[in-house]
C-alpha positions as CSV (number, residue, x, y, z in Angstrom):
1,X,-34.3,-144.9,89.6
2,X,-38.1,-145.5,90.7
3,X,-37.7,-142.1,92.6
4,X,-36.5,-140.3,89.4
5,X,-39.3,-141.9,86.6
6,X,-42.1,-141.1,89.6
7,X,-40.4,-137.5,90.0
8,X,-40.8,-137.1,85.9
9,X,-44.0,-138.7,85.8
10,X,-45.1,-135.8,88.8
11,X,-43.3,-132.8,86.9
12,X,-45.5,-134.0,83.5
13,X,-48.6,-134.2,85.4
14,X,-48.1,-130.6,86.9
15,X,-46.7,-128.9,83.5
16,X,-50.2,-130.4,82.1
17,X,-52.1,-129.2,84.9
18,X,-50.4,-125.3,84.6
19,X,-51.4,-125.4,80.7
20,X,-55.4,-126.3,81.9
21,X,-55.0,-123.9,84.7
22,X,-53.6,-121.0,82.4
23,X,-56.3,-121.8,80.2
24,X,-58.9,-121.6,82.4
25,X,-57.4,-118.3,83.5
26,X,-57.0,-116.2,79.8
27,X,-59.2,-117.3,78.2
28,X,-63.2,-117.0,77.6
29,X,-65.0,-119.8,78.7
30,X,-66.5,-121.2,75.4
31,X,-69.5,-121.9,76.4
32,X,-70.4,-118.1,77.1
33,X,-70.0,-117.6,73.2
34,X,-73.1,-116.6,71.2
35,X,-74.0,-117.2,68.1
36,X,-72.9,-114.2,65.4
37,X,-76.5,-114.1,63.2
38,X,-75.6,-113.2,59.0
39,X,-77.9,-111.8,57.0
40,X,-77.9,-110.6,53.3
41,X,-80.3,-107.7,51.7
42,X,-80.2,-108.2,47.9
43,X,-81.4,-105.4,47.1
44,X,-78.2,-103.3,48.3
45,X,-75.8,-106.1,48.7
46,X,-75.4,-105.7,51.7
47,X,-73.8,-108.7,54.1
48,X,-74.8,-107.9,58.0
49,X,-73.5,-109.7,61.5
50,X,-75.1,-109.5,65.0
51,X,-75.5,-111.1,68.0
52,X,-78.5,-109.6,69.2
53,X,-81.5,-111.6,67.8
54,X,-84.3,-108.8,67.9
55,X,-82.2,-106.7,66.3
56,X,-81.6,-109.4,63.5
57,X,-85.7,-110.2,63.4
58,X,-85.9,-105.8,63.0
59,X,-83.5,-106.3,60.2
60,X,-85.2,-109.2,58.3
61,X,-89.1,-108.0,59.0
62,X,-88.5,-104.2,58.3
63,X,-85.5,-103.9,56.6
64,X,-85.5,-106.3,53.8
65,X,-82.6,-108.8,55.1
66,X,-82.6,-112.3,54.5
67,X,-81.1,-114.8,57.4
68,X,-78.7,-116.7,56.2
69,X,-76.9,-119.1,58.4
70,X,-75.0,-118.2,61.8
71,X,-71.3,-117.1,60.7
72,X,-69.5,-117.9,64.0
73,X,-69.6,-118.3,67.7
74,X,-68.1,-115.1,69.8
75,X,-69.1,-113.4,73.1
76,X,-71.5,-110.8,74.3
77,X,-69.4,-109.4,76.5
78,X,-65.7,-108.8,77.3
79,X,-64.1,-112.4,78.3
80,X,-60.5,-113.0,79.5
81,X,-58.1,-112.3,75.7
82,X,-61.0,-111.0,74.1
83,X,-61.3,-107.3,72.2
84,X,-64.3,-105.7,70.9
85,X,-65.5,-106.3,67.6
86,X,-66.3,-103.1,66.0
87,X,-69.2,-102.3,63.6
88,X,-69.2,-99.4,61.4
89,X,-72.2,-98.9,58.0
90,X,-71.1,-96.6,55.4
91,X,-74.4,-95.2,54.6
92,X,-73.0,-94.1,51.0
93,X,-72.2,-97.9,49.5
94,X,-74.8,-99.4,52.1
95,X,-72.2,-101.6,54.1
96,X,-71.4,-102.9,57.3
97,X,-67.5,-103.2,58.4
98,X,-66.3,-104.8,61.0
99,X,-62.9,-104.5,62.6
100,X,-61.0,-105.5,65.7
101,X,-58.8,-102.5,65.0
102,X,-59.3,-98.9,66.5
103,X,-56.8,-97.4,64.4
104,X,-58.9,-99.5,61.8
105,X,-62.3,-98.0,62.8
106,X,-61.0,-94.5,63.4
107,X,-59.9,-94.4,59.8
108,X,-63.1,-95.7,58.4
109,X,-64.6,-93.3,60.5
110,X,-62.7,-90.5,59.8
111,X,-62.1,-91.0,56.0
112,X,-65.1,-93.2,54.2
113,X,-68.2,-91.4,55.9
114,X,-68.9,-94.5,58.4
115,X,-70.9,-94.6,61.2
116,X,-69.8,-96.0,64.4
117,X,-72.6,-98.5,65.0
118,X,-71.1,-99.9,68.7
119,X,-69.8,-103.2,69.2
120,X,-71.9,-106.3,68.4
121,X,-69.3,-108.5,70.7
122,X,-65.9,-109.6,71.5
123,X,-63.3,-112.1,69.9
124,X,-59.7,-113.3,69.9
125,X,-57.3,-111.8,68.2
126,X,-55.2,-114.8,67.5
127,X,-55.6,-118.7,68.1
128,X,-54.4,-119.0,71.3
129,X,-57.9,-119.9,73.1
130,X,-59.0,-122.0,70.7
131,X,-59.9,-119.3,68.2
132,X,-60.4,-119.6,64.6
133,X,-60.1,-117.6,61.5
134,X,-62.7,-115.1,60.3
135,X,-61.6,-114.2,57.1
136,X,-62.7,-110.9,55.8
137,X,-63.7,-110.5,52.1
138,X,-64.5,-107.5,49.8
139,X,-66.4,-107.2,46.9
140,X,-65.4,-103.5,45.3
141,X,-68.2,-104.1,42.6
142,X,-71.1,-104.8,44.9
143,X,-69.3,-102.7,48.0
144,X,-69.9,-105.4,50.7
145,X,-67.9,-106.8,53.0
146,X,-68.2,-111.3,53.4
147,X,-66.9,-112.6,56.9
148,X,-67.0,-116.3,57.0
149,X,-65.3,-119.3,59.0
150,X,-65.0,-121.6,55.9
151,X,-62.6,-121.8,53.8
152,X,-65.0,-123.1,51.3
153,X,-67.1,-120.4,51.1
154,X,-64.0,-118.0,51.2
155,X,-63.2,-120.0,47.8
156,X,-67.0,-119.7,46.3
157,X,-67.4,-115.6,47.1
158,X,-63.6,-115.1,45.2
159,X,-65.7,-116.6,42.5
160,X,-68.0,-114.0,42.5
161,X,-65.8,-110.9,42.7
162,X,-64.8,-110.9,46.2
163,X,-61.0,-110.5,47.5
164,X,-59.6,-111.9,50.4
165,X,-58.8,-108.7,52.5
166,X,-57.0,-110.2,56.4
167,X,-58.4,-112.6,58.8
168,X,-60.9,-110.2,60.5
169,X,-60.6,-111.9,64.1
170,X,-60.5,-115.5,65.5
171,X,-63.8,-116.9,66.6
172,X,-65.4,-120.0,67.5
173,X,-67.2,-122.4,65.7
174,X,-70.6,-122.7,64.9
């Protein structure tokens, strides 16, 4: 009987040590994740997402963008379960897309006159390493896409014209 429980107790304590271990092992380590910078230029309406911060201090000093706060947590560069995050700008409505998706990109690319702009870092595709959803947002009016973590503001920008499109990627938080 002792010999049984202690056996159980043993085969517990190694299942919960696997789970850690296979953790570990897929997945980014979290705290390699960067912040993602957002910043808005009113004057096209334009929403904008990078992790590179002299390129987001080029964007607010010479190209009229205001910082707003960071959006999410992801990586720099390719971690364990992570896929790039693609960024395209459609010069013609003034707006930066960003996709997980090739098949996504490709079309953008190929059918709405976007530039391929690289990829500004990598994320999760589901919640499986501690991910969370980064909701994607359109506003057909303005012709800007909103990415945001909070549910909240995913609530306050459908007050202002914005429609919930897909959950863009899973990222960290903030």
């Amino acid at each position: 009987m002792r010999f049984t429980v202690a056996l159980t107790g043993m085969k517990a304590i190694l299942a919960f040590a696997c789970v850690i271990v296979r953790t570990v092992q897929t997945c980014g380590n979290p705290v390699d994740a960067v912040p993602l910078f957002r910043a808005f230029n009113p004057a096209t309406g334009d929403h904008f997402y990078i992790t590179n911060a002299t390129e987001m201090g080029n964007a607010v000093a010479s190209e009229r963008y205001t910082r707003e706060q960071d959006a999410a947590r992801i990586f720099e560069t390719e971690e364990l379960s992570t896929v790039p995050f693609y960024r395209l700008f459609n010069p013609v409505i003034e707006d930066h897309f960003y996709t997980v998706s090739e098949e996504e990109r490709d079309g953008a690319i190929a059918s709405s006159e976007c530039n391929d702009e690289g990829v500004p870092g990598y994320v999760y595709v589901d919640e499986g390493c501690g991910g969370e959803p980064f909701f994607r947002l359109f506003n057909q009016e303005a012709g800007d896409h909103f990415y945001t973590m909070s549910e909240g503001e995913v609530e306050f920008a459908e007050t202002g014209g914005y429609v919930f499109e897909k959950i863009a990627a899973f990222t960290l938080e903030v």
